[in-house]
C-alpha positions as a LaTeX table, in Angstrom:
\begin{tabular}{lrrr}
\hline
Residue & $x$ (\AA) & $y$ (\AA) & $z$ (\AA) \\
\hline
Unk1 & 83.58 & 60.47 & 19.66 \\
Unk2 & 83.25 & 61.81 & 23.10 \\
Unk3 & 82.96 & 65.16 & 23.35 \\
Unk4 & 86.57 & 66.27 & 24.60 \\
Unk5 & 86.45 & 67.87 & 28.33 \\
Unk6 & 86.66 & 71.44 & 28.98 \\
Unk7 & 89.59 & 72.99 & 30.52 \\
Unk8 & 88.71 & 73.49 & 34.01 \\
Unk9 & 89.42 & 77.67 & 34.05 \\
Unk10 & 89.52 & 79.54 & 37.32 \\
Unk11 & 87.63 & 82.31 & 37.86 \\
Unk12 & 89.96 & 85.47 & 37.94 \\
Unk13 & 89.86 & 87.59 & 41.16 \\
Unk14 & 90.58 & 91.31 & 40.99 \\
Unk15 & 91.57 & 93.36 & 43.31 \\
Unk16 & 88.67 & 94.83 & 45.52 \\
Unk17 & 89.05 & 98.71 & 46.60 \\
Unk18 & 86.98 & 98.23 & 49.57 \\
Unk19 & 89.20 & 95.54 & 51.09 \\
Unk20 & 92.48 & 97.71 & 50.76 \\
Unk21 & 90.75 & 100.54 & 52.17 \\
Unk22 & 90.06 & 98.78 & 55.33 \\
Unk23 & 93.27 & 96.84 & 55.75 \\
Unk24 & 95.07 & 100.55 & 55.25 \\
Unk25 & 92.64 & 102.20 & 58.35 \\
Unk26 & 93.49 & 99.15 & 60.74 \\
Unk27 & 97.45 & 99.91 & 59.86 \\
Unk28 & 96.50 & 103.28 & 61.04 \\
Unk29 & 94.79 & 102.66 & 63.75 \\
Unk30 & 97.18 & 100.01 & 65.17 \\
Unk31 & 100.02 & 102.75 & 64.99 \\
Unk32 & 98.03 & 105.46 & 66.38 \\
Unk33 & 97.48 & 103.33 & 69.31 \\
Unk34 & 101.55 & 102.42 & 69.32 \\
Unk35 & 101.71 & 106.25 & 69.09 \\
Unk36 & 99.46 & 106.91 & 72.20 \\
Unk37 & 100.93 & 104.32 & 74.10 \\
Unk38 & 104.34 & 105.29 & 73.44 \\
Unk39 & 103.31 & 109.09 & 74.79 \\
Unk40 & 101.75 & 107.70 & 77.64 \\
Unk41 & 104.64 & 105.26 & 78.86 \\
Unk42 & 107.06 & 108.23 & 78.14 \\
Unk43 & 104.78 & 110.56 & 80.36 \\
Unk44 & 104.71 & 108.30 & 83.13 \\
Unk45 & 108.81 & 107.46 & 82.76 \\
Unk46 & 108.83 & 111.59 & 83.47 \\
Unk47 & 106.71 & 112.00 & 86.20 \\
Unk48 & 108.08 & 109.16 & 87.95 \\
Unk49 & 111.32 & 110.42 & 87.93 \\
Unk50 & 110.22 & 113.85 & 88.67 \\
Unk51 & 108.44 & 112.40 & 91.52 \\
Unk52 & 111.66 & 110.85 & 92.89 \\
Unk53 & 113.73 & 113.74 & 92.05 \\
Unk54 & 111.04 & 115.50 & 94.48 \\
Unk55 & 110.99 & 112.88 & 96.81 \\
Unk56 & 115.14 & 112.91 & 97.06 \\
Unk57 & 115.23 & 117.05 & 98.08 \\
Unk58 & 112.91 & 116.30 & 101.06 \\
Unk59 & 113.88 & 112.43 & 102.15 \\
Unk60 & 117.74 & 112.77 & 101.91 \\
Unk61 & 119.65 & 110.17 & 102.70 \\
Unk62 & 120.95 & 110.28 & 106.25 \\
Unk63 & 124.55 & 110.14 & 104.87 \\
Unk64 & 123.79 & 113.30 & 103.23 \\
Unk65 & 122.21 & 115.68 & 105.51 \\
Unk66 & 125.14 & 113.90 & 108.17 \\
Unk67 & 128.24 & 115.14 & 105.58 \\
Unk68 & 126.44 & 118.07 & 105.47 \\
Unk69 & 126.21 & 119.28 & 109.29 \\
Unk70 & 129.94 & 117.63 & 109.59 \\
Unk71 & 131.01 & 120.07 & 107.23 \\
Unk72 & 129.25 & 123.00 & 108.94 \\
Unk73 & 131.50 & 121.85 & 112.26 \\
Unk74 & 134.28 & 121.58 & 110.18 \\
Unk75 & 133.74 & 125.54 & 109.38 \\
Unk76 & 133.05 & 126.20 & 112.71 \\
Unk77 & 136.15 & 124.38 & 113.54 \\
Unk78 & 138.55 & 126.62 & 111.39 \\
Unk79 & 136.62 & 129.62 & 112.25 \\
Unk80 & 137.28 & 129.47 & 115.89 \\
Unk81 & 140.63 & 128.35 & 115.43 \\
Unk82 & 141.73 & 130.99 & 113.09 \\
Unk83 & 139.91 & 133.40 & 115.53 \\
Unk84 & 141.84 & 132.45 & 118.48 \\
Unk85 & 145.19 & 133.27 & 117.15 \\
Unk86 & 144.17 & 136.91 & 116.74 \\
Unk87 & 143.01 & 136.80 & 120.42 \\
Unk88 & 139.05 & 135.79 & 119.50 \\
Unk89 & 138.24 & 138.25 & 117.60 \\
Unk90 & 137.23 & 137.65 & 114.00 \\
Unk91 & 137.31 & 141.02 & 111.39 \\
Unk92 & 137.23 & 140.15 & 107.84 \\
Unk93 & 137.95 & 136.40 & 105.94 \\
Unk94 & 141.63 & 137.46 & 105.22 \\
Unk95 & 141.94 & 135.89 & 108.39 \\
Unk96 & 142.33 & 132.71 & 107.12 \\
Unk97 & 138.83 & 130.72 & 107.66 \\
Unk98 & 137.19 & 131.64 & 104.40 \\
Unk99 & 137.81 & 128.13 & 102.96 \\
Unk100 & 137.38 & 125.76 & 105.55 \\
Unk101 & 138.06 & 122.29 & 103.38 \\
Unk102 & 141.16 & 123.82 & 102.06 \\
Unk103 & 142.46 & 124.73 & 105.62 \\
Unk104 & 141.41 & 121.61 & 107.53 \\
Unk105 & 142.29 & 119.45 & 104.50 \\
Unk106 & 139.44 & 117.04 & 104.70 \\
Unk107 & 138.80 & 114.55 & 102.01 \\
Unk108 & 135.94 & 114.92 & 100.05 \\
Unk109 & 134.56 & 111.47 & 98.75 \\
Unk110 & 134.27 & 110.80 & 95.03 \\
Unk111 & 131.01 & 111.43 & 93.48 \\
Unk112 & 130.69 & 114.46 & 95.61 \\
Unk113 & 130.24 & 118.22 & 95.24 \\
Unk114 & 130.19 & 120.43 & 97.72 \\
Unk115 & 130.32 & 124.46 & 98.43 \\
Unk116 & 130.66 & 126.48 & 101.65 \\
Unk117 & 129.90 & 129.81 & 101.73 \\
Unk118 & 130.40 & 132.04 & 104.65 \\
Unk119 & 128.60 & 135.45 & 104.59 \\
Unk120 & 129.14 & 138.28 & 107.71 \\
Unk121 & 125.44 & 139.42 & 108.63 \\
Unk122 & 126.71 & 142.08 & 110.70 \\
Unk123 & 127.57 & 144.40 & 107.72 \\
Unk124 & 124.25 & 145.32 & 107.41 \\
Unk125 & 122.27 & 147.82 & 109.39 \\
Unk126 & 120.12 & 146.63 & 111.87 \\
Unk127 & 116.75 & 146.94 & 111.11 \\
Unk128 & 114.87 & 146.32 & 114.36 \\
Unk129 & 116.99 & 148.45 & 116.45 \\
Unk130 & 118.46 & 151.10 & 114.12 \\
Unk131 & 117.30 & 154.53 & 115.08 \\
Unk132 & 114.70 & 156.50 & 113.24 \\
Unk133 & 116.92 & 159.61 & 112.57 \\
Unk134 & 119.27 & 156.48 & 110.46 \\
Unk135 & 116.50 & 154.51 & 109.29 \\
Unk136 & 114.84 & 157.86 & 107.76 \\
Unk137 & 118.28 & 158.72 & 105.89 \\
Unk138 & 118.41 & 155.00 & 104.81 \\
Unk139 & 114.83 & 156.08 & 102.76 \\
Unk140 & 115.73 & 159.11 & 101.90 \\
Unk141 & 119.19 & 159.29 & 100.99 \\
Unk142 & 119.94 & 155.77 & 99.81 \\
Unk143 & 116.65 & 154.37 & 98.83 \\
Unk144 & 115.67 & 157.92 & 97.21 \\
Unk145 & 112.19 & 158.39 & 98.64 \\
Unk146 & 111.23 & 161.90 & 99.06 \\
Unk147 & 111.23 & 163.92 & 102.70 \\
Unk148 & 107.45 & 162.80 & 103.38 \\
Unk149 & 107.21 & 159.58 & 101.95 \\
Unk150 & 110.58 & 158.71 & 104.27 \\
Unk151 & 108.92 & 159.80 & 107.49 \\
Unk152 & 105.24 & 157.82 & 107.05 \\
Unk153 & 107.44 & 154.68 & 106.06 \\
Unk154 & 109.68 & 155.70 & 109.55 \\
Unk155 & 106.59 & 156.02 & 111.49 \\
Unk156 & 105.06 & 153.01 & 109.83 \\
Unk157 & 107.62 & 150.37 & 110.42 \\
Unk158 & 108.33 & 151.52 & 113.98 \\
Unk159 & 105.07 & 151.54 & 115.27 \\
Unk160 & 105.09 & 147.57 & 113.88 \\
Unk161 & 108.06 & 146.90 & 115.97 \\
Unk162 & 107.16 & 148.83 & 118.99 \\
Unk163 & 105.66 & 147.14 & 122.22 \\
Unk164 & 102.68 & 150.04 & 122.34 \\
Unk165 & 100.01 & 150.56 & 120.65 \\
Unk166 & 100.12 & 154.49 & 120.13 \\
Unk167 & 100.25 & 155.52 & 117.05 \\
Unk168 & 102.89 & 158.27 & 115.72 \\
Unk169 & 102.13 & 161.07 & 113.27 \\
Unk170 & 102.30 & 159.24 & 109.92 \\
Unk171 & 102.39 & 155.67 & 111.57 \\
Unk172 & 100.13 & 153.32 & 112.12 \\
Unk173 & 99.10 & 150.44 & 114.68 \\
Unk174 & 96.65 & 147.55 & 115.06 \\
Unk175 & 93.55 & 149.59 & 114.86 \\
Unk176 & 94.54 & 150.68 & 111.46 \\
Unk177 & 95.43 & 147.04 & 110.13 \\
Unk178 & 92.28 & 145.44 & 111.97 \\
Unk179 & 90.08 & 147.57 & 109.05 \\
Unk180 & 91.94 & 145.56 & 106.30 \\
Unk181 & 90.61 & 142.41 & 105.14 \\
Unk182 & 91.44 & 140.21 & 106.33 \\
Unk183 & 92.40 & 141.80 & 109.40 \\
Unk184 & 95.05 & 141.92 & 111.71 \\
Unk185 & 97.57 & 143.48 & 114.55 \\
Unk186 & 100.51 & 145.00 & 114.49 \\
Unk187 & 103.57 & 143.04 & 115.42 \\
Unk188 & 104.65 & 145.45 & 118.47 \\
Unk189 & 107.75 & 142.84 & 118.04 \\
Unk190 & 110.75 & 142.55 & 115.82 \\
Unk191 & 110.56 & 141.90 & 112.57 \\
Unk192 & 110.77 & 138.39 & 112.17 \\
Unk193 & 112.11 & 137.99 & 108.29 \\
Unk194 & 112.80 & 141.08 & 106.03 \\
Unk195 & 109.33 & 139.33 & 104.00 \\
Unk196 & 107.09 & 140.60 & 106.66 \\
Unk197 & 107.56 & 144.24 & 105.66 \\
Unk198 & 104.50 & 143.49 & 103.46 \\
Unk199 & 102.21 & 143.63 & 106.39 \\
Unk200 & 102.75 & 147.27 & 107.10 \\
Unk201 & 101.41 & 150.32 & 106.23 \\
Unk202 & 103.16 & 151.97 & 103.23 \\
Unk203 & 105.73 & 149.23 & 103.19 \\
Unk204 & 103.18 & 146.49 & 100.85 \\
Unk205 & 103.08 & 149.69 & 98.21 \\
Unk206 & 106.82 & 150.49 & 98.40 \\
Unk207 & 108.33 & 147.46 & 98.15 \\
Unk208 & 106.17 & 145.14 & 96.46 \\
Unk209 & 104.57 & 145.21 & 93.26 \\
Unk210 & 100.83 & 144.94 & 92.32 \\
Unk211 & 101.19 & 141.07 & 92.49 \\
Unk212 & 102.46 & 141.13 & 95.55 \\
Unk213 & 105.88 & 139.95 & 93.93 \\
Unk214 & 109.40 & 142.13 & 96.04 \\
Unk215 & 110.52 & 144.81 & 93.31 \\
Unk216 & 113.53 & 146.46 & 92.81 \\
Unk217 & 113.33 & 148.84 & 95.99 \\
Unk218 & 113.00 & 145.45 & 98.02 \\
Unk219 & 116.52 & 143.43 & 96.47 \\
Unk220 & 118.03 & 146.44 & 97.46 \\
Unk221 & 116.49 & 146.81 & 100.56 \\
Unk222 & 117.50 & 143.62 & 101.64 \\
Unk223 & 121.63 & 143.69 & 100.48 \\
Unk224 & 121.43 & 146.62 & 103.30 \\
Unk225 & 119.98 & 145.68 & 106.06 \\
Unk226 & 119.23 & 142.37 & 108.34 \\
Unk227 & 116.62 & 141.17 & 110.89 \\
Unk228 & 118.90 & 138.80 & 112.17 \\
Unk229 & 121.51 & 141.72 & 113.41 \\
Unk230 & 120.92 & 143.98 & 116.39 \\
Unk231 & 124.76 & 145.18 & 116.91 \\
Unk232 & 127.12 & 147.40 & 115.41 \\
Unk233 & 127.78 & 147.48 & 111.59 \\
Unk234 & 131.15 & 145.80 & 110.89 \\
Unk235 & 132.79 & 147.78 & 108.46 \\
Unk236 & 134.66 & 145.40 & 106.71 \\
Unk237 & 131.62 & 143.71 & 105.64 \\
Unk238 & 129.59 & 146.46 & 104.34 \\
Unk239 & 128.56 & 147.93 & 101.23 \\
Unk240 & 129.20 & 150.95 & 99.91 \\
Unk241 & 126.14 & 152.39 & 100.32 \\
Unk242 & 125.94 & 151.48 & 103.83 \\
Unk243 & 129.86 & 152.89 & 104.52 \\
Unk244 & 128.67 & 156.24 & 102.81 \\
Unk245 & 125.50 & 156.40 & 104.87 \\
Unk246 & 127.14 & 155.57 & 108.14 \\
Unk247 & 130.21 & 158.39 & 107.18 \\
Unk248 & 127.31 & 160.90 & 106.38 \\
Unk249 & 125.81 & 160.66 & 109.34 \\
Unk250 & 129.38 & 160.36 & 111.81 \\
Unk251 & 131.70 & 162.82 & 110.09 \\
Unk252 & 134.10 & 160.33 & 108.88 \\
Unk253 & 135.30 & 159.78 & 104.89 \\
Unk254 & 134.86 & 156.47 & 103.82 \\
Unk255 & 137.38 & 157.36 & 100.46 \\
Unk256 & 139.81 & 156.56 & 102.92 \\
Unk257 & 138.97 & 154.24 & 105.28 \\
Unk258 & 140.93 & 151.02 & 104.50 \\
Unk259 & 144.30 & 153.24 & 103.95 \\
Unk260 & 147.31 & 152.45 & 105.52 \\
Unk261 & 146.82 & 149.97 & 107.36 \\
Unk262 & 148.87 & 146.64 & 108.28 \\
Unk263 & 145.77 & 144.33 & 107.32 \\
Unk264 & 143.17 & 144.22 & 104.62 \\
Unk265 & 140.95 & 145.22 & 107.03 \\
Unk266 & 140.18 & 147.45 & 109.96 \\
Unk267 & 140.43 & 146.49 & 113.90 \\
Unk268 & 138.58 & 148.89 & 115.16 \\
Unk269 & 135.85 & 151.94 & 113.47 \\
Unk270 & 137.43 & 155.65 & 112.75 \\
Unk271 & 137.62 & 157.88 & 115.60 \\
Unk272 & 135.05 & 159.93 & 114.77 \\
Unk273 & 132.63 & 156.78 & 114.41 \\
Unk274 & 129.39 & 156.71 & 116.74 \\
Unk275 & 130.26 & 152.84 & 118.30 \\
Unk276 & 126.92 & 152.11 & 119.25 \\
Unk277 & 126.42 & 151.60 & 115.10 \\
Unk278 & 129.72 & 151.01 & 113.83 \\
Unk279 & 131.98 & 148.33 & 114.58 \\
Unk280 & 134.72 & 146.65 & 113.03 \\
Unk281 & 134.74 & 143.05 & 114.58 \\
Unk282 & 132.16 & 139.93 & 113.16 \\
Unk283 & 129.35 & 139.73 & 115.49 \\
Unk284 & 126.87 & 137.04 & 113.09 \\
Unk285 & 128.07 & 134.34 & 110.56 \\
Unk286 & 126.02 & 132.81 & 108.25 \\
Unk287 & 127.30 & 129.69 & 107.06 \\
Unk288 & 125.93 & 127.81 & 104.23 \\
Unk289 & 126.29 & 124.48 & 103.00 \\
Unk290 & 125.54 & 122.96 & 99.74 \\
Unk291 & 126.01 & 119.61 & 99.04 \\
Unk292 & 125.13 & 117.63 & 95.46 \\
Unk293 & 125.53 & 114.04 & 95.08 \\
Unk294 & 124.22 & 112.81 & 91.68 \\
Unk295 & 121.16 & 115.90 & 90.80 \\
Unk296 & 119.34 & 115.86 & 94.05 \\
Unk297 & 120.84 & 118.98 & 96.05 \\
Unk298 & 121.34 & 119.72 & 99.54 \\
Unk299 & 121.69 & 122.81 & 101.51 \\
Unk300 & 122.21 & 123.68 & 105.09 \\
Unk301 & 122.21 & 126.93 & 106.05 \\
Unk302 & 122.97 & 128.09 & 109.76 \\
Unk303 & 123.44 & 131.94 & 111.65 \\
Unk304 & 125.90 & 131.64 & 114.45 \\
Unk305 & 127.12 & 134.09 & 116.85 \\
Unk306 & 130.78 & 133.92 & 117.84 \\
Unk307 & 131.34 & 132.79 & 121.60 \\
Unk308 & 135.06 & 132.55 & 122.02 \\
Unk309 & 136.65 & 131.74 & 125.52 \\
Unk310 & 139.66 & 130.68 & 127.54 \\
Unk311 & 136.88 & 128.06 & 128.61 \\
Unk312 & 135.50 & 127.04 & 124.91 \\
Unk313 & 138.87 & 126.73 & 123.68 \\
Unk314 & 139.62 & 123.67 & 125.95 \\
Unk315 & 141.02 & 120.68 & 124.18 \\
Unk316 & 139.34 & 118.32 & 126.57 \\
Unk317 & 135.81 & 117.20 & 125.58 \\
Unk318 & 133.50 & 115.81 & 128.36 \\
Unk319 & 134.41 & 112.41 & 129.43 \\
Unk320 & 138.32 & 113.08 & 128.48 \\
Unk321 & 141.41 & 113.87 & 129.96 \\
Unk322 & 144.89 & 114.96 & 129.24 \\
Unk323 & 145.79 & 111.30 & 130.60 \\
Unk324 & 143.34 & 109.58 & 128.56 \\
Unk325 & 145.54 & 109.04 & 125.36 \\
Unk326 & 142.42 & 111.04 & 123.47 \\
Unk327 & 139.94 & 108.12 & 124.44 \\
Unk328 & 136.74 & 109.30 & 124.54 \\
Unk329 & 133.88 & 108.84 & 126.84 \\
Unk330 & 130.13 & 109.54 & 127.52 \\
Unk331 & 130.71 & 112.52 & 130.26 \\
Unk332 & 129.10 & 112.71 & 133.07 \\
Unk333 & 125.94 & 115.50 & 133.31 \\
Unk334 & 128.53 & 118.21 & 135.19 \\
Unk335 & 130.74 & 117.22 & 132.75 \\
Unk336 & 128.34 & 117.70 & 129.29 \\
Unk337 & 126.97 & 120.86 & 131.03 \\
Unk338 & 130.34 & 122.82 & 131.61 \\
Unk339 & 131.31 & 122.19 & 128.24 \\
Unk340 & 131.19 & 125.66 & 126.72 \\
Unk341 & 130.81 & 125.90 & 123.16 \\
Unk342 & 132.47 & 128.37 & 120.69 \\
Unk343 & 128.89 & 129.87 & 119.24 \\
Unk344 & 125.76 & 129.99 & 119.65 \\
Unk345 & 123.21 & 128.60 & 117.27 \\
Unk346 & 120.64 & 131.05 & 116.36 \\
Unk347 & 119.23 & 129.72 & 113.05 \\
Unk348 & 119.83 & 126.08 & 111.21 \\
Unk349 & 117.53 & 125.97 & 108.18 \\
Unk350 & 117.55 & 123.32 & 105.60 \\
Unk351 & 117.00 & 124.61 & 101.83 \\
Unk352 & 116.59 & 128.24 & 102.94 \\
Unk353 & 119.58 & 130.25 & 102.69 \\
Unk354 & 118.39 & 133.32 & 103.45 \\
Unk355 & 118.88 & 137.15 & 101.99 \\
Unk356 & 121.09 & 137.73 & 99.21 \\
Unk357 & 124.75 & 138.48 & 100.79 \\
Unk358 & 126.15 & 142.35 & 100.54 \\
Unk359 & 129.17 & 142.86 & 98.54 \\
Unk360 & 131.68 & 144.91 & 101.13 \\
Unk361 & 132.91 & 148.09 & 99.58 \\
Unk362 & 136.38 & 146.91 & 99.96 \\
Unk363 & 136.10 & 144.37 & 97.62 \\
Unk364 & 136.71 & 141.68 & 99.77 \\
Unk365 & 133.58 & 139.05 & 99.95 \\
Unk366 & 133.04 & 136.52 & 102.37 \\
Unk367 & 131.33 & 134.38 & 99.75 \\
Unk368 & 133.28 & 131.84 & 98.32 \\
Unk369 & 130.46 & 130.17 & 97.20 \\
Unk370 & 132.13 & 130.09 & 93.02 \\
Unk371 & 135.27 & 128.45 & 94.65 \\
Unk372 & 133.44 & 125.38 & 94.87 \\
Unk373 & 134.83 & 122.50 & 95.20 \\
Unk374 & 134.25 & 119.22 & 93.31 \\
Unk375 & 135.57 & 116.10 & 93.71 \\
\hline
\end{tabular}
């Protein structure tokens, strides 16, 4: 008989070790380089929108930065108009002007939030033309530096804003800075911002810190007085410390000083007050602006000095009379030359807003920058 055939068996395959171990480092591998990938995307998303966010503070749409100055004309507007019914003179915001989109009523489009804030910079002393007999009390009394250290930072600071070049006892001039490195000259000029302080003698030690960073001495400093101010103090704006210096030095009480009268607010200094330092009427407004549409910001801030006239209050604009039914036209030269207007611009700055604002003693702030409005 023929031998019966064999089962045909197949060989049995186990599992190899080596095989799993390699298909388990590709699975790693592949989702490490998911991993990185997904890291890296995500990075880029970021800095891409960072970058635009960047790109949006500097490249504003012109409908922005437009709202923006139309709202600083708007303030301007109810400023002057407010003004002119207490004869053009402007003392305190109890006036009426210190909300300018809730007095003109303008509409606000949706999406919008926006902020004015309107800050006196008169009640602050005037640095660059404040005498040395009040700028020395202003160290020594307020600022608490001792009787010497008060008279080389005098002597210091008004040899920088002098036009000569001699120097007083403790001062110092050009000769003295051009042995720093790097060297330099004295200003014999105004200060130009409260910042440049850090340029002279004394002043770099006193009221900065080893960084160069302001300290304490220089925040406080600067909610007293302002380079932007060369008239008298108003009153109504100031701070307490500056009343109390200012009452020192005059004879007058400032307990007392906002008692019994019809307004909020004074019309004119105490009788006793030296007028060529204290004042009670607004001399310099800083206005500030602050538009946000989506997260990009924008601020406008601007320093005007009221100009009020029979002639700037004229309700014809170049170009327009009473007869023209309020149609408006080019103007002639004459015509955009005559036009007198209400203040005059002395700073417009974009993003810088300036020195922090004083609180006045009598409680009553300009700022109405937490009143903001959102709409």
């Amino acid at each position: 008989m023929p031998n019966d055939p064999q089962p045909h068996v197949c060989p049995q395959r186990f599992p190899n070790p080596g095989e799993d171990r390699r298909r388990g480092s590709v699975l790693v591998a592949v989702l490490a380089i998911i991993l990185l990938l997904t890291f890296l995307v995500t990075r880029m998303i970021d800095e891409t929108v960072e970058d635009i966010e960047y790109r949006a503070l500097f490249d504003e749409p012109s409908d922005v930065r437009a709202f923006a100055y139309s709202m600083l004309e708007v303030s301007l507007a109810t400023i002057q108009e407010v003004a002119l019914i207490d004869e053009g003179k402007l003392y305190a915001p109890e006036q009426g002007w210190k909300d300018p989109l809730g007095y003109a009523k303008i509409p606000v489009p949706n999406g919008w939030s926006i902020s004015i804030r309107i800050e006196d910079e008169g009640g602050k002393l005037p640095i660059n033309t404040m005498s040395e007999d009040l700028l020395n009390r202003l160290l020594e009394d307020t600022l608490e530096f001792d009787f010497g250290e008060s008279r080389e930072l005098s002597s210091a600071l008004l040899d920088w804003i002098d036009a000569d070049d001699s120097r007083r006892l403790n001062g110092a001039e050009s000769e003295d800075y051009l042995s720093r490195n790097p060297p330099y000259r004295a200003a014999n000029g105004p200060l130009q911002s409260l910042e440049e302080v850090r340029m002279v003698q004394g002043w770099d030690e006193a009221f900065f810190d080893e960084n160069g960073q302001p300290n304490e001495q220089f925040q406080k400093l600067a909610t007293l007085v302002s380079v932007i101010n060369t008239g008298p103090v108003n009153l109504n704006s100031s701070p307490q410390d500056v009343l109390d210096l200012l009452a020192e030095k005059d004879g007058w009480s400032p307990d007392y000083l906002f008692d019994g009268l019809e307004e909020p607010y004074r019309t004119s200094p105490p009788d006793s007050a030296d007028t060529s330092i204290s004042g009670a009427e607004i001399g310099l407004l800083r206005i500030t602006i602050r538009l946000e549409r989506g997260s990009a910001p924008f601020t406008l801030s601007a320093v005007v000095e009221p100009n009020f006239s029979e002639e700037s209050s004229s309700g014809n604009l170049p170009g327009e009379s009473s007869s023209d039914s309020g149609s408006l036209l080019t103007g002639t030269e004459e015509e955009q030359d005559a036009l007198s207007y209400p203040f005059n611009i002395l700073q417009v700055n974009e993003y810088d807003v300036g020195q922090p604002a004083a609180v006045a003693a009598r409680y009553s702030t300009v700022d109405i920058d937490e009143e903001s409005l959102s709409f």
